[in-house]
Every structure is written in C-alpha cells, then in structure tokens.
SERO-4910 file (N, C-alpha, C, O; in steps of 0.05 Angstrom, whole numbers):
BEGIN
 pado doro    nc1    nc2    nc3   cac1   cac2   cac3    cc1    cc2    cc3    oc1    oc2    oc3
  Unk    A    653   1278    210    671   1299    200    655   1326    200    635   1328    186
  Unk    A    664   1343    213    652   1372    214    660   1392    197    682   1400    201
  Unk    A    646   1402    178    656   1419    149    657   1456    165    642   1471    178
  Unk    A    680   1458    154    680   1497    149    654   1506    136    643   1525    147
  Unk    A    641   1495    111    624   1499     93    599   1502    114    596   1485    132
  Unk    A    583   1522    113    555   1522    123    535   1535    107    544   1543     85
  Unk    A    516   1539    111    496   1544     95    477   1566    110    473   1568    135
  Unk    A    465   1584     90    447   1601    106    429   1600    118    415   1620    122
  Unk    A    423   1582    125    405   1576    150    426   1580    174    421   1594    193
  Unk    A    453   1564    172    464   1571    193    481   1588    199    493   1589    221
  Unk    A    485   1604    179    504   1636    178    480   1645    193    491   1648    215
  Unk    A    452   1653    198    429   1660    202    427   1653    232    416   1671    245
  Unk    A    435   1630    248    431   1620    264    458   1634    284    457   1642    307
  Unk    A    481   1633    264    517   1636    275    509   1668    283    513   1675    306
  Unk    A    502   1684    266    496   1715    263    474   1723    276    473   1748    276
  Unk    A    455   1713    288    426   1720    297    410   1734    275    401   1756    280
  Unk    A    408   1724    255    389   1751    245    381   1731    217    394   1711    211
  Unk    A    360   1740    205    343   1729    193    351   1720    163    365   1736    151
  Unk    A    344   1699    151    353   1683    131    360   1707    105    381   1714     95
  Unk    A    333   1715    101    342   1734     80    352   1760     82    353   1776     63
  Unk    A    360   1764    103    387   1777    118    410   1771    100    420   1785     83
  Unk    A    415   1748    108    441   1733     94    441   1734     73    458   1747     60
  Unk    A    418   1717     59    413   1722     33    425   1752     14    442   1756     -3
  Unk    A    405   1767     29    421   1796     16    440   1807     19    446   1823      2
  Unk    A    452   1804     35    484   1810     41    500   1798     27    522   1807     21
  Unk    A    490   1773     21    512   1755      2    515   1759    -24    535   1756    -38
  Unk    A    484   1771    -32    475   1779    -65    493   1802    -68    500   1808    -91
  Unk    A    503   1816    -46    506   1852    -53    537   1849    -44    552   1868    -42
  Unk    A    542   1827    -39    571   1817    -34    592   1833    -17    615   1840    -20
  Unk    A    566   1836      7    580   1844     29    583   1832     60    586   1843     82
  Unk    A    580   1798     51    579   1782     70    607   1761     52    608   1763     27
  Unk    A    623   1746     63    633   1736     45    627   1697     45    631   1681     64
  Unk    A    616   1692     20    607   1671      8    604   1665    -15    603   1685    -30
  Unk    A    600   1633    -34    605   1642    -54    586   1621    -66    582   1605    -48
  Unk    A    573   1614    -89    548   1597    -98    556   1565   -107    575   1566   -123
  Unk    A    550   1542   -102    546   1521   -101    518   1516   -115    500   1514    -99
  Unk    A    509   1514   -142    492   1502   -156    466   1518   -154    442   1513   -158
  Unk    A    483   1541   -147    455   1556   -151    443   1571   -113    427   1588   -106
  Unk    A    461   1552   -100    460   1548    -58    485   1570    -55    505   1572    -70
  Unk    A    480   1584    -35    493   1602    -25    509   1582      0    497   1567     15
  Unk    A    539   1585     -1    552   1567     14    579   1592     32    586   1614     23
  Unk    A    587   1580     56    596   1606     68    619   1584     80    613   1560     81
  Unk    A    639   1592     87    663   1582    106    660   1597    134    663   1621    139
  Unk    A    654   1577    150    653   1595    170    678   1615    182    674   1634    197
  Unk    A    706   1604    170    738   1616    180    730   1639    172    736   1659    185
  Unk    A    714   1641    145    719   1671    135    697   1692    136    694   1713    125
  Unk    A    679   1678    157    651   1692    168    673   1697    198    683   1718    207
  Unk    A    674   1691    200    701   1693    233    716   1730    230    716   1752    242
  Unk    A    729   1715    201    745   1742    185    732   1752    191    733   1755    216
  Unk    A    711   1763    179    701   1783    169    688   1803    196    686   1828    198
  Unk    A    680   1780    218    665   1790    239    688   1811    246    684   1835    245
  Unk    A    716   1797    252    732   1811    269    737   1835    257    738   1856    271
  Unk    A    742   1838    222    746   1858    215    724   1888    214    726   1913    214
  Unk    A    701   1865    215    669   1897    227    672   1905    254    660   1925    260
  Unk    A    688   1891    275    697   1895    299    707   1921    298    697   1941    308
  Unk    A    735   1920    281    748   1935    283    744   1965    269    762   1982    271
  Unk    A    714   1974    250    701   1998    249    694   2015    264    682   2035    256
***
C-alpha cells in the first residue's frame, strides 16, 4: 500500500533541495505539513497544491 503521507527526507528528495530546507519552511509554515509525534509529516496531494499554486506567482 503506497501512503500520501511522506516524510522530509522525501519532500527533500520530491523538491530537490536540502532536508533542512524543508525543515524550515515547515517551521515558518510556509510549506504545507503538519507534526506527527514530534516528525514533520507532509501529503504529498497537498505538496502538489501548493507547487502548482507557486507556479502560478
């Protein structure tokens, strides 16, 4: 079964750009994701969103 749910290693991997990249974008809540136990956890549908909507800047 393949999850929406990914993790920042692979938002990092999906995005090219470096872990605490993600990290801080997520802290300053301008990446959209949301915390799991303390784990930064991301949907990728709404990493999708979000791309298309920086597209359109």
């Amino acid at each position: 079964m393949e999850s929406d749910i990914i993790t920042i290693k692979e938002v990092a991997e999906y995005l090219r750009i470096k872990e605490k990249t993600v990290y801080d974008l997520a802290a300053k809540g301008k990446i959209p994701g949301f915390k799991v136990g303390g784990a930064w956890r991301f949907r990728k549908s709404e990493l999708d969103k979000w791309i298309h909507k920086q597209e359109g800047k």
